[in-house]
TORNUDO-671634 format. One record per residue (C-alpha): residue number from 0; residue in one letter; chain; z negated, x, y negated. Coordinates in steps of 0.1 Angstrom, whole numbers, plus 5000, padded with zeros to 4 digits. Each point is the difference from the previous one (the first is absolute). Example, Ala and Ser with C-alpha at 12.3 -4.5 7.8 and 13.67 -1.06 7.14 Angstrom:
BEGIN
<site k="0" r="a" c="A" z="4922" x="5123" y="5045"/>
<site k="1" r="s" c="A" z="5007" x="5014" y="4966"/>
This chain:
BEGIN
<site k="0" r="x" c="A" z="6946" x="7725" y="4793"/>
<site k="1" r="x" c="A" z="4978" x="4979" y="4979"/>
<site k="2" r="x" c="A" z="4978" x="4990" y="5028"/>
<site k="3" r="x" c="A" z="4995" x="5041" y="5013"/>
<site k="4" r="x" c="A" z="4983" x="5010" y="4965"/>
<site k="5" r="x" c="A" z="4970" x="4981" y="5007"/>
<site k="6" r="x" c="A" z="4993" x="5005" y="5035"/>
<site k="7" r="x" c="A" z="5004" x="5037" y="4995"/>
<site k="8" r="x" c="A" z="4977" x="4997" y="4968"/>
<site k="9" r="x" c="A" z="4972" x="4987" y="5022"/>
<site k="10" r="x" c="A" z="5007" x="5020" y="5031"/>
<site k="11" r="x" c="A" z="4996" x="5032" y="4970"/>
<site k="12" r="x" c="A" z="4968" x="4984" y="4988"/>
<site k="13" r="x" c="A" z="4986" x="4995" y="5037"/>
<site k="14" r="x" c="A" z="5008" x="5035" y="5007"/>
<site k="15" r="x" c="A" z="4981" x="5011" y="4967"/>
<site k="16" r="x" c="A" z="4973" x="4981" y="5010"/>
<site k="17" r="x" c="A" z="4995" x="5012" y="5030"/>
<site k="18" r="x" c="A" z="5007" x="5034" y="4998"/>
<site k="19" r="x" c="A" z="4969" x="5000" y="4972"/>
<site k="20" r="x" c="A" z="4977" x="4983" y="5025"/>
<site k="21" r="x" c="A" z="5011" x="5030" y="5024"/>
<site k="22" r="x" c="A" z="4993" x="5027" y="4979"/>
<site k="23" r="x" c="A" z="4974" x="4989" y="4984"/>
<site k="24" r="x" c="A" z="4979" x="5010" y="5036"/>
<site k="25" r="x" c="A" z="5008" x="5032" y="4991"/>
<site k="26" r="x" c="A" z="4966" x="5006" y="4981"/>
<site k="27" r="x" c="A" z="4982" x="4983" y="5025"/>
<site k="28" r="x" c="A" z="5012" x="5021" y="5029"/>
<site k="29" r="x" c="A" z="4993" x="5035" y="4979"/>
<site k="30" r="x" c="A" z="4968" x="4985" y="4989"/>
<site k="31" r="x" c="A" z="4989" x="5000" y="5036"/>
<site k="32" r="x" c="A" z="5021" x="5030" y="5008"/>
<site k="33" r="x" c="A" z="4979" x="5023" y="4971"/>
<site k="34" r="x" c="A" z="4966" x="4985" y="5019"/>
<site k="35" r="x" c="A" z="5008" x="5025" y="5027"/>
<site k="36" r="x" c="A" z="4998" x="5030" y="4980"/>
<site k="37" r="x" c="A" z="5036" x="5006" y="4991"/>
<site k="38" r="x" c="A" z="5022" x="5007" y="4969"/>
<site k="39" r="x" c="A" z="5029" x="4986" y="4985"/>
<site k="40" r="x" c="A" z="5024" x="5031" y="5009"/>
<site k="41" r="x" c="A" z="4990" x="4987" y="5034"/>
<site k="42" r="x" c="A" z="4999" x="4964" y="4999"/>
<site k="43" r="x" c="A" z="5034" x="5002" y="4985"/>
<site k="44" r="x" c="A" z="5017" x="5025" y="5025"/>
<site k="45" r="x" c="A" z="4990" x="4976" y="5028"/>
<site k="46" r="x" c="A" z="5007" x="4971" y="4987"/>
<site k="47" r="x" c="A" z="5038" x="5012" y="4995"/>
<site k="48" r="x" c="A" z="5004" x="5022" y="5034"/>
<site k="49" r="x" c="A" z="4995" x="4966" y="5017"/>
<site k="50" r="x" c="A" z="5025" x="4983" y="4977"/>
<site k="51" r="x" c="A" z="5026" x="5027" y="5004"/>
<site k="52" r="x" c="A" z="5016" x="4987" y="5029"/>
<site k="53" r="x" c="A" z="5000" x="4965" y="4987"/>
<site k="54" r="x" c="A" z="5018" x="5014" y="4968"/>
<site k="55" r="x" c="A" z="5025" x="5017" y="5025"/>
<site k="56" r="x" c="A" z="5005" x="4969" y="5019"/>
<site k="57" r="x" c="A" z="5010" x="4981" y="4964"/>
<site k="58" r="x" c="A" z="5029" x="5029" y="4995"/>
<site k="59" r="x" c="A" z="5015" x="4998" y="5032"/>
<site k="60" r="x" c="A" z="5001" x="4962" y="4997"/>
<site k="61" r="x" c="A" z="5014" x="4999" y="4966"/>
<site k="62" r="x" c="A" z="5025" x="5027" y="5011"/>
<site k="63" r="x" c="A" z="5016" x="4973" y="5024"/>
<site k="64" r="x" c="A" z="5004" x="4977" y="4976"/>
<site k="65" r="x" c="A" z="5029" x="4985" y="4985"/>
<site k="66" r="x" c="A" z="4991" x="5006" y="4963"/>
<site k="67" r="x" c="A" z="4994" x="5037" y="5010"/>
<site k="68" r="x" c="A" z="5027" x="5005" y="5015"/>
<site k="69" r="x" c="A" z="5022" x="4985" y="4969"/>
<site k="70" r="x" c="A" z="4979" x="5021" y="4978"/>
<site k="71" r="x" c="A" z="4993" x="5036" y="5018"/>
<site k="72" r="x" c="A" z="4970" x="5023" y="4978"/>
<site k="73" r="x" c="A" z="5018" x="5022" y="4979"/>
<site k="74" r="x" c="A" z="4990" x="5033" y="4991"/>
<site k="75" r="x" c="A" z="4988" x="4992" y="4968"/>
<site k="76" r="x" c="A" z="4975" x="4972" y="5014"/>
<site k="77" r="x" c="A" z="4981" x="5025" y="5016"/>
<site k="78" r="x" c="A" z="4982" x="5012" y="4969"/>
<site k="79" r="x" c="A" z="4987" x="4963" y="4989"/>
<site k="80" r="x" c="A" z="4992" x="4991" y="5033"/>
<site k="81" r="x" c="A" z="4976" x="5029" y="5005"/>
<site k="82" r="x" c="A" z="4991" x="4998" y="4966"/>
<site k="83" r="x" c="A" z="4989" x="4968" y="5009"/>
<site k="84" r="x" c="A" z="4983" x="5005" y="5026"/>
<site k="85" r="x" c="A" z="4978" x="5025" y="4982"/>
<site k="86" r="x" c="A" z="4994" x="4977" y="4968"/>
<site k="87" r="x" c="A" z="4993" x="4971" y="5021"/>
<site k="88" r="x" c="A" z="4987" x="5004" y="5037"/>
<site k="89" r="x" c="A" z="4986" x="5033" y="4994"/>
<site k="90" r="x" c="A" z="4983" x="5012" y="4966"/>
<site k="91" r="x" c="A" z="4989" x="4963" y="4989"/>
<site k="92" r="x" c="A" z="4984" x="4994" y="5037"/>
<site k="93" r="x" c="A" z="4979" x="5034" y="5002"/>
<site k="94" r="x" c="A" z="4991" x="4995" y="4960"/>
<site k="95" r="x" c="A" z="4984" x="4965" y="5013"/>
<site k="96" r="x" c="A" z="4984" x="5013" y="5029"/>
<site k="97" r="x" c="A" z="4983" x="5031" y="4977"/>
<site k="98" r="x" c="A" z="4990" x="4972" y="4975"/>
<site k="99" r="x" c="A" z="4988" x="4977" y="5034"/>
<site k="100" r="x" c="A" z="4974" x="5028" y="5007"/>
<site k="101" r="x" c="A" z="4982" x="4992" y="4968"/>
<site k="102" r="x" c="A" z="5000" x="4963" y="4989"/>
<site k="103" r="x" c="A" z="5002" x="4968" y="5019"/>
<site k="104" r="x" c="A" z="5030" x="4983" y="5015"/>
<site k="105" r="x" c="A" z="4997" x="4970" y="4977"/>
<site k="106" r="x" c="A" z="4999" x="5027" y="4966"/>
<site k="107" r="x" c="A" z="5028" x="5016" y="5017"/>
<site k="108" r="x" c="A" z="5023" x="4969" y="5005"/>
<site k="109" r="x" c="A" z="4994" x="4991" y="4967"/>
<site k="110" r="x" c="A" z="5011" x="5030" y="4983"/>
<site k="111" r="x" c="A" z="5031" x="4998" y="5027"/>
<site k="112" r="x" c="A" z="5012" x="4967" y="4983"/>
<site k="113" r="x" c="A" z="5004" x="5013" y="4967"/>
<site k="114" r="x" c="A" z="5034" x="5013" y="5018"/>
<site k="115" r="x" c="A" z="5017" x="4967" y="4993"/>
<site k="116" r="x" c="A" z="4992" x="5009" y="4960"/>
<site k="117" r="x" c="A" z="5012" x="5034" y="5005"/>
<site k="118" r="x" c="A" z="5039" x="4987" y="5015"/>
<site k="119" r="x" c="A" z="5002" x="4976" y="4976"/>
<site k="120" r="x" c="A" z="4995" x="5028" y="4971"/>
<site k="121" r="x" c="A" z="5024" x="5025" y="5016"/>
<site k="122" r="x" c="A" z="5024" x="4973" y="5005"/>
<site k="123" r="x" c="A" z="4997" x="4992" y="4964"/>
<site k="124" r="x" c="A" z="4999" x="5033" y="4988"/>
<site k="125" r="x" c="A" z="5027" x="5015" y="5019"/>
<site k="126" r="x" c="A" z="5024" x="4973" y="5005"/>
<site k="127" r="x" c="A" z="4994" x="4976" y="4975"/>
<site k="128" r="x" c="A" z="4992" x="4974" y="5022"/>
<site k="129" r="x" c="A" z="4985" x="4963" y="4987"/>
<site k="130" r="x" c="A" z="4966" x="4991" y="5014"/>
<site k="131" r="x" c="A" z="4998" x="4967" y="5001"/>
<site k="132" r="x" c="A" z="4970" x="4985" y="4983"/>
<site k="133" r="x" c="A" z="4990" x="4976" y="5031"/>
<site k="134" r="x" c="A" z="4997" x="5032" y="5019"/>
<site k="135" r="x" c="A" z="4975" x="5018" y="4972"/>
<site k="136" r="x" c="A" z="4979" x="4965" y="5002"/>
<site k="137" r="x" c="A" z="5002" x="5003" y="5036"/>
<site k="138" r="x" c="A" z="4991" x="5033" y="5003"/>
<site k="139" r="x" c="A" z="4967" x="4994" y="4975"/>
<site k="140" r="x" c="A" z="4990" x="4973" y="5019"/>
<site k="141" r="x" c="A" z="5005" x="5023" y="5035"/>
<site k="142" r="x" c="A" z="4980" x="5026" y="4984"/>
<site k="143" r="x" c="A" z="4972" x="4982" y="4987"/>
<site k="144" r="x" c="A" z="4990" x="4982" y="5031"/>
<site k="145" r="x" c="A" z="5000" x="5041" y="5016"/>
<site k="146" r="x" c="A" z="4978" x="5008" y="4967"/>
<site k="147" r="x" c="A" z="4976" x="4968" y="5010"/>
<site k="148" r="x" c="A" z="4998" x="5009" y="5037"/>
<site k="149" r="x" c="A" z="4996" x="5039" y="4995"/>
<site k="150" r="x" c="A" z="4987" x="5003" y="4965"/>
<site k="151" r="x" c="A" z="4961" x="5001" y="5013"/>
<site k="152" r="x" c="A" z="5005" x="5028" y="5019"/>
<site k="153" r="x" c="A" z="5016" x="5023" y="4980"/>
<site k="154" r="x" c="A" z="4975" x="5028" y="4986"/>
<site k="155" r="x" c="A" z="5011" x="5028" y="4984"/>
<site k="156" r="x" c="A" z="4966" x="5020" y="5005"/>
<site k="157" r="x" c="A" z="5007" x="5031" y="5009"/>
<site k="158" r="x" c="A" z="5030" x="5027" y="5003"/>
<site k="159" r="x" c="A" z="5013" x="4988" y="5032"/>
<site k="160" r="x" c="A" z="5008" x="4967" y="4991"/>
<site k="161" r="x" c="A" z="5021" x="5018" y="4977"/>
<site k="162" r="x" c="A" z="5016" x="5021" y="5020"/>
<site k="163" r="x" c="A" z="5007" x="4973" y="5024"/>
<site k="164" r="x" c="A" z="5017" x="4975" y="4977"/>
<site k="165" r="x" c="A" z="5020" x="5028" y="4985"/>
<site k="166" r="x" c="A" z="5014" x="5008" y="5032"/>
<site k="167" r="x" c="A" z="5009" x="4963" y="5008"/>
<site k="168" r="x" c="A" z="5013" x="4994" y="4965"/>
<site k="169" r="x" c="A" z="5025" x="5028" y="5007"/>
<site k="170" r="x" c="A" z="5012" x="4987" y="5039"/>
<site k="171" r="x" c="A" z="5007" x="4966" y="4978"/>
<site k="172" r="x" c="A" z="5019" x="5016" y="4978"/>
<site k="173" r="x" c="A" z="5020" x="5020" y="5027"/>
<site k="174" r="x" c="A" z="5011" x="4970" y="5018"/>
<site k="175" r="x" c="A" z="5007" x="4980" y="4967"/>
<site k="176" r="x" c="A" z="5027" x="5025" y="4998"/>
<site k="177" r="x" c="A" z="5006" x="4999" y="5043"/>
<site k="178" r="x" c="A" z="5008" x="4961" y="4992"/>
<site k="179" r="x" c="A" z="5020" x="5006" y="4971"/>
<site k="180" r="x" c="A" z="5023" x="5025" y="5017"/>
<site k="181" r="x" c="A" z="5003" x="4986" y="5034"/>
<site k="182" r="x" c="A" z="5010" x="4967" y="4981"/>
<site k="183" r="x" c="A" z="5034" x="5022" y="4989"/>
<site k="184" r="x" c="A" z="5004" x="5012" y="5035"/>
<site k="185" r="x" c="A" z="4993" x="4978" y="5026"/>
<site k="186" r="x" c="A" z="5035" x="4974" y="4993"/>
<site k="187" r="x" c="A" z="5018" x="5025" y="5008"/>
<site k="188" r="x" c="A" z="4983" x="5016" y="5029"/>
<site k="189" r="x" c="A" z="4983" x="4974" y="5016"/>
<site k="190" r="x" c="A" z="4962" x="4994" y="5000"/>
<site k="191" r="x" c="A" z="4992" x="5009" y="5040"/>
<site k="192" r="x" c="A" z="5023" x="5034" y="4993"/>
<site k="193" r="x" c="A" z="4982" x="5014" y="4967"/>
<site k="194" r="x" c="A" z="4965" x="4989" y="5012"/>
<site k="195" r="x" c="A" z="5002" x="5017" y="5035"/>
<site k="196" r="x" c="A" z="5021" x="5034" y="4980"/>
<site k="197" r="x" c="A" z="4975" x="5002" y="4977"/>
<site k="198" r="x" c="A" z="4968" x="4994" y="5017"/>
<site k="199" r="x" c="A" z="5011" x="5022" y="5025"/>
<site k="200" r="x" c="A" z="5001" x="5030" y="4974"/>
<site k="201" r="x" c="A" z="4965" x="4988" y="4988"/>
<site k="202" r="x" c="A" z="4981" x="5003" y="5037"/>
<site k="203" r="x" c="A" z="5018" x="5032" y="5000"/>
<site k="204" r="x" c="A" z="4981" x="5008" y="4966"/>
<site k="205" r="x" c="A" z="4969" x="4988" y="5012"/>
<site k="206" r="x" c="A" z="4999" x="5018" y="5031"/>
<site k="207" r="x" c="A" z="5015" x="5035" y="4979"/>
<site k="208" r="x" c="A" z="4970" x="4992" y="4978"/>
<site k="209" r="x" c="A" z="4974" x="4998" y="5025"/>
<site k="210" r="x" c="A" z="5009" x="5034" y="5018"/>
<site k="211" r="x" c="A" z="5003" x="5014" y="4965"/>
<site k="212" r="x" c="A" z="4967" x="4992" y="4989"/>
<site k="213" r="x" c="A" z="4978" x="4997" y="5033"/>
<site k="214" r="x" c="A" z="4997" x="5021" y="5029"/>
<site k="215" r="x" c="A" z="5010" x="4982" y="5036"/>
<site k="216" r="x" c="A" z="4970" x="4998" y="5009"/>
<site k="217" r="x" c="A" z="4995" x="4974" y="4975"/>
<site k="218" r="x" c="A" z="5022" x="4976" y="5021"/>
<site k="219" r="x" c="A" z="4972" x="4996" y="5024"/>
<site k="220" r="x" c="A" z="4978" x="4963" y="4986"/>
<site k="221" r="x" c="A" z="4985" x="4975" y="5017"/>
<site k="222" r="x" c="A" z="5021" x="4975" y="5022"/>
<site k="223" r="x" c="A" z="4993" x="4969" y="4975"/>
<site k="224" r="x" c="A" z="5017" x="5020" y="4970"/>
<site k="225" r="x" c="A" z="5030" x="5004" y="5025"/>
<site k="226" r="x" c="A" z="4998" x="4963" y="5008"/>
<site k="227" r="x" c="A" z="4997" x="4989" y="4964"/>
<site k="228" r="x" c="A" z="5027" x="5026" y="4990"/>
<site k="229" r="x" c="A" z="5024" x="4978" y="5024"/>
<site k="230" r="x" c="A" z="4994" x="4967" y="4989"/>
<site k="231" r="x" c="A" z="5004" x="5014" y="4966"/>
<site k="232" r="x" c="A" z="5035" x="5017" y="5006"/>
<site k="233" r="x" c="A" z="5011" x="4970" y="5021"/>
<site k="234" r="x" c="A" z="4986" x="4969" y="4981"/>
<site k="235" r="x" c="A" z="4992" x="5007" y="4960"/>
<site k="236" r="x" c="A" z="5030" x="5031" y="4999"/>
<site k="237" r="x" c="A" z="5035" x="4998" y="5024"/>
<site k="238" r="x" c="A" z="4999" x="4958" y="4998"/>
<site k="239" r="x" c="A" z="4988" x="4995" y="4966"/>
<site k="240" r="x" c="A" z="5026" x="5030" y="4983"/>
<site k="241" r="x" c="A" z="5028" x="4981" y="5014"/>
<site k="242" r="x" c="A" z="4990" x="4966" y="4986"/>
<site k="243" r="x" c="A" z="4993" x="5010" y="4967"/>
<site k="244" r="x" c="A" z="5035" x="5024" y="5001"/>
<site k="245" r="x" c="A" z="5018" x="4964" y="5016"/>
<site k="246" r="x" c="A" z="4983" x="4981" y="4973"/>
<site k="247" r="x" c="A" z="5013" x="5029" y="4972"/>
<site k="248" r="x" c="A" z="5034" x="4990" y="5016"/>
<site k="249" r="x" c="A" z="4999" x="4967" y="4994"/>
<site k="250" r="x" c="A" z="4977" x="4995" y="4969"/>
<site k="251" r="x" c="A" z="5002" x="5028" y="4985"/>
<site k="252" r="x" c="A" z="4965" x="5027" y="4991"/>
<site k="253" r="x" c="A" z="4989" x="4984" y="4967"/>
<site k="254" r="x" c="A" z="4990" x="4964" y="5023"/>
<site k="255" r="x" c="A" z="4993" x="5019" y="5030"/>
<site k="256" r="x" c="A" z="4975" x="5018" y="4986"/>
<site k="257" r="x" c="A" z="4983" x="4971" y="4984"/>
<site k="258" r="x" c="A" z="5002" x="4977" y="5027"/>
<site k="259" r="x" c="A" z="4979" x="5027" y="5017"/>
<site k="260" r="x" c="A" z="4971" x="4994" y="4979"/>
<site k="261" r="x" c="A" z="4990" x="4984" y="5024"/>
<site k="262" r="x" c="A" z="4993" x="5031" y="5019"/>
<site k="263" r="x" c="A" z="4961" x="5002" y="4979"/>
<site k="264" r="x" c="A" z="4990" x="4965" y="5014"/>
<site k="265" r="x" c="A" z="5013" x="5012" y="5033"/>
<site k="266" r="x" c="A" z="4979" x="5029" y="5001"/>
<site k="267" r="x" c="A" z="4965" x="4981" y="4988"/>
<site k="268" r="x" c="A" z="5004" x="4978" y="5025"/>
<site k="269" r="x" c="A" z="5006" x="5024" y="5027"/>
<site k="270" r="x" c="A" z="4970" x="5022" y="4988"/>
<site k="271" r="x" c="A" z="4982" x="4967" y="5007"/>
<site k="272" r="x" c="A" z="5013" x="4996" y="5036"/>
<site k="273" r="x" c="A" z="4995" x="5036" y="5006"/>
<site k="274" r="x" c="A" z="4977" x="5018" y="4982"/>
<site k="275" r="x" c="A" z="4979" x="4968" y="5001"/>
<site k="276" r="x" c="A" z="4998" x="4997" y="4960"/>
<site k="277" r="x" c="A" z="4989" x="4968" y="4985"/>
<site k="278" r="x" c="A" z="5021" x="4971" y="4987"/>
<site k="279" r="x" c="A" z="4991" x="4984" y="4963"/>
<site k="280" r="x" c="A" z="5011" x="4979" y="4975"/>
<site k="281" r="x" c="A" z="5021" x="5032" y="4985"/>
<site k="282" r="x" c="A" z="5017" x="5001" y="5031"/>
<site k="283" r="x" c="A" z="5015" x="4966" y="4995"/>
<site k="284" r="x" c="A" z="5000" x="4997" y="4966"/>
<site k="285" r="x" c="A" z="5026" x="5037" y="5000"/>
<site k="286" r="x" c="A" z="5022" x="4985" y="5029"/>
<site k="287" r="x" c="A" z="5003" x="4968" y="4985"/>
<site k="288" r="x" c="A" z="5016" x="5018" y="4967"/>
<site k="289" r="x" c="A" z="5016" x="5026" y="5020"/>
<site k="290" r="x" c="A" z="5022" x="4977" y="5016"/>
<site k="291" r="x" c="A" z="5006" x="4976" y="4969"/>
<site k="292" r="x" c="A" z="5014" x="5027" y="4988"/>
<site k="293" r="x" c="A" z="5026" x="5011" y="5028"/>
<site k="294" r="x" c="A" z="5002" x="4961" y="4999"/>
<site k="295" r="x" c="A" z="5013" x="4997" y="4968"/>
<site k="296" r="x" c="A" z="5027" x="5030" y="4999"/>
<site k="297" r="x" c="A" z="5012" x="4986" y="5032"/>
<site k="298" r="x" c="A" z="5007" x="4966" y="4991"/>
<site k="299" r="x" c="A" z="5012" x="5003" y="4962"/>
<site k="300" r="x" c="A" z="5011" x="5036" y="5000"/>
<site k="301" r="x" c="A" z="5036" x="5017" y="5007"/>
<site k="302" r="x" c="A" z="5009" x="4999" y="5031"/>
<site k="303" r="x" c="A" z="5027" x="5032" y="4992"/>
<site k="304" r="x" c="A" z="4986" x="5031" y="5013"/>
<site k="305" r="x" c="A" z="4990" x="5022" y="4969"/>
């Protein structure tokens, strides 16, 4: 038993990892998506109609599965799981894709990451949980290589900027309290079951949302914003919500969302492969602290799931 605990630690911290790499392409994609002319009420809708059937595909899976079968949904699951699927997949994503419109992708990952902050306050708050004091250094050091690397490009001239942070600030805050709550629920359930039942409620919310708000004729944009709407719903949103609800699983939220700061270093270096932005001294200076950071809680902090 002794020799399990840490290979599924590190398979949980890969998975964190990863997942944050995945999703952080998220801002690059809609970046390039908004180019074309469209909005977020859009962008979004798309980006979860094409993930739909991959969400579907995760609950029929999980349905055959011995752990689902020795633990059937219950009527009163129902409730958290949509609930869920609202907090998390839904209202946090199109709240970061109306703050997307207005700031960069590097302003936006960094007001992302102040989610970790967020869990580890609710935590404290509401359950009484300890934070560990490795993980507060950690985190300091995580955030100030993000502050080095985005810090000169932060302006605050002007009402959109504003507007735009706000609405970021608010999607971190939403899935602070996704990662928190899933935490509770996903033992019991099973990771590939609650991310496929809840995900699959959110595209339905999105695509309500969208025929709600616009008229169908709306649905008509360019074929690059349908091709960019793909790789986004198959790459940065179906693959990376299941590594990051696997890594809840077996790390538990507080780590998994801090591991995922790498997720701003992921994105700058994207924007540099993609959008063709340059690469300085910040650059490497911010990824060099960013991942001293992750280094540290991963090698002297808890290895229980918190």
């Amino acid at each position: 038993m002794s020799l399990k605990q840490p290979k599924s630690f590190g398979i949980g911290l890969t998975l964190a990892a990863l997942g944050a790499v995945a999703f952080s392409g998220k801002a690059i994609i809609v970046k390039l998506a908004y180019r074309y002319g469209v909005d977020a009420v859009t962008v979004i809708m798309y980006r979860m109609l094409f993930a739909l059937p991959l969400f579907i595909a995760m609950v029929i899976w999980a349905s055959r599965q011995a752990h689902s079968r020795a633990n059937p949904l219950k009527l009163g699951d129902i409730f958290p799981i949509l609930s869920l699927g609202f907090i998390g997949y839904y209202f946090s994503s199109y709240l970061d894709f109306l703050g997307l419109q207005y700031i960069s992708a590097g302003l936006e990952r960094l007001i992302l990451y102040l989610s970790p902050t967020f869990v580890m306050l609710i935590g404290r708050v509401l359950y009484k949980r300890k934070v560990e004091p490795v993980r507060i250094l950690a985190m300091l050091i995580s955030y100030l290589g993000i502050c080095v690397v985005f810090g000169h490009e932060v302006s605050w001239a002007g009402p959109s900027v504003v507007l735009g942070s706000l609405w970021v600030l608010a999607s971190a805050l939403s899935y602070a309290v996704y990662l928190i709550y899933s935490g509770q629920l996903v033992h019991r359930i099973g990771s590939l079951r609650l991310v496929g039942w809840a995900s699959s409620f959110a595209s339905i919310c999105c695509i309500l949302q969208f025929l709600v708000l616009r008229p169908l004729s709306s649905a008509v944009v360019p074929q690059e914003v349908l091709q960019l709407s793909l790789v986004n719903a198959v790459l940065c949103t179906a693959t990376p919500v299941l590594m990051v609800m696997m890594a809840i699983e077996r790390i538990g939220p507080a780590l998994t969302s801090q591991v995922g700061m790498v997720g701003p270093l992921s994105t700058l270096l994207l924007s540099v492969l993609i959008l063709g932005e340059p690469l300085n001294i910040w650059i490497a200076l911010g990824t060099s602290l960013v991942i001293g950071g992750i280094y540290l809680v991963t090698k002297f902090g808890s290895q229980k799931g918190s």
